[in-house]
N, C-alpha and C positions, 0 to 999 in steps of 0.2 A: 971940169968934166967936158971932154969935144964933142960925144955925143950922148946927150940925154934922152935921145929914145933907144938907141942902142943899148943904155944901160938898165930902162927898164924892161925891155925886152929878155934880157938876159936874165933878171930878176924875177922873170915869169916865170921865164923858163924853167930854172933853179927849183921855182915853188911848185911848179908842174911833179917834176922829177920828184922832189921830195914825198909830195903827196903821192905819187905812184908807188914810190918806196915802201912807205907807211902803209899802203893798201896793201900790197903781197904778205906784208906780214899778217893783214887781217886775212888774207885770203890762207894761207895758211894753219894759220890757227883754227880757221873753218874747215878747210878739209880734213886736219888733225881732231876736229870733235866729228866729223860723219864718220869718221874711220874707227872711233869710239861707239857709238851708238848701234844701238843692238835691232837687227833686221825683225823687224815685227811680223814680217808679213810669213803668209803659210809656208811650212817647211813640207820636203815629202813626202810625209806621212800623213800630213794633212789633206796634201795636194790629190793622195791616191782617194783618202776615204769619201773625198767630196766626189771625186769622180764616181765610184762606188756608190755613191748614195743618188746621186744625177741619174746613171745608168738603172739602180735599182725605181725610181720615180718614173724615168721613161717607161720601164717593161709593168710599171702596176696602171700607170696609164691605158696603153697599149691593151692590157687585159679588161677593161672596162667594156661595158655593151658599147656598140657606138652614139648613141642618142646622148649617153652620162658621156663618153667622150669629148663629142663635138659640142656640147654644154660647156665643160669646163674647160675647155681649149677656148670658146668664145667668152666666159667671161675672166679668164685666168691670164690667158697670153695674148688672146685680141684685144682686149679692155672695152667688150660691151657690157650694157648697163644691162640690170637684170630683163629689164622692159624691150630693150634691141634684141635681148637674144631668146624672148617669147618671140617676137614679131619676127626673129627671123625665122624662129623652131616651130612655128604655129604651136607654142602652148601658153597655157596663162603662167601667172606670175608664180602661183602655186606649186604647179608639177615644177616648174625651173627651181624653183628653191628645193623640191622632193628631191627632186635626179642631181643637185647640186652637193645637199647636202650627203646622198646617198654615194655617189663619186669619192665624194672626201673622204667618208665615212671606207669604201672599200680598199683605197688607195693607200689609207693609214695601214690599215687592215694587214695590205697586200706585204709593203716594207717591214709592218712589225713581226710578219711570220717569215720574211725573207731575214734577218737579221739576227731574230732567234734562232732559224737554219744555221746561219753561218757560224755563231758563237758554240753551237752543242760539239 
């Protein structure tokens, strides 16, 4: 042998390639199972009802007094504590849980008479 690092260099090399080789076919057989496996995620009939139900949640929102409003907008999507959002309402912990509960209570209310509409 004239040159022994030459020849293990070459012998890298080889092993290099090989394992590249041996990878594409893993790589393939991987994209041949994503291309099998069944899309989970929302189809369009999903995609509309959710919208539809989004839209329908805004407009029962929206129909709320403002004080049940601005109540469950601050502890629903601001994320204050029932206590931040007395002090910021000026009311005690009481009326916030009434008007809280009272909100929810109409909001249910408001969708389950909009959705009964749409079904008759």
């Amino acid at each position: 042998m004239r040159n022994p690092a030459a020849y293990v260099y070459r012998v890298a090399c080889n092993l290099a390639m090989d394992g590249l080789r041996g990878d594409r076919g893993y790589l393939q057989a991987g994209e041949a199972m994503l291309d099998s496996t069944p899309d989970l995620g929302p189809g369009p009939e999903r995609i509309a009802q959710a919208r539809s139900e989004l839209a329908c949640a805004i407009r029962a929102i929206e129909a709320l007094p403002p004080r049940h409003q601005a109540l469950l907008m601050a502890l629903r999507v601001d994320g204050l504590t029932r206590a931040e959002a007395a002090l910021r309402h000026g009311l005690s912990l009481r009326k916030v849980d009434t008007a809280l509960r009272q909100a929810l209570d109409r909001c249910a209310a408001y969708m389950e008479g909009q959705y009964r509409e749409s079904a008759d």
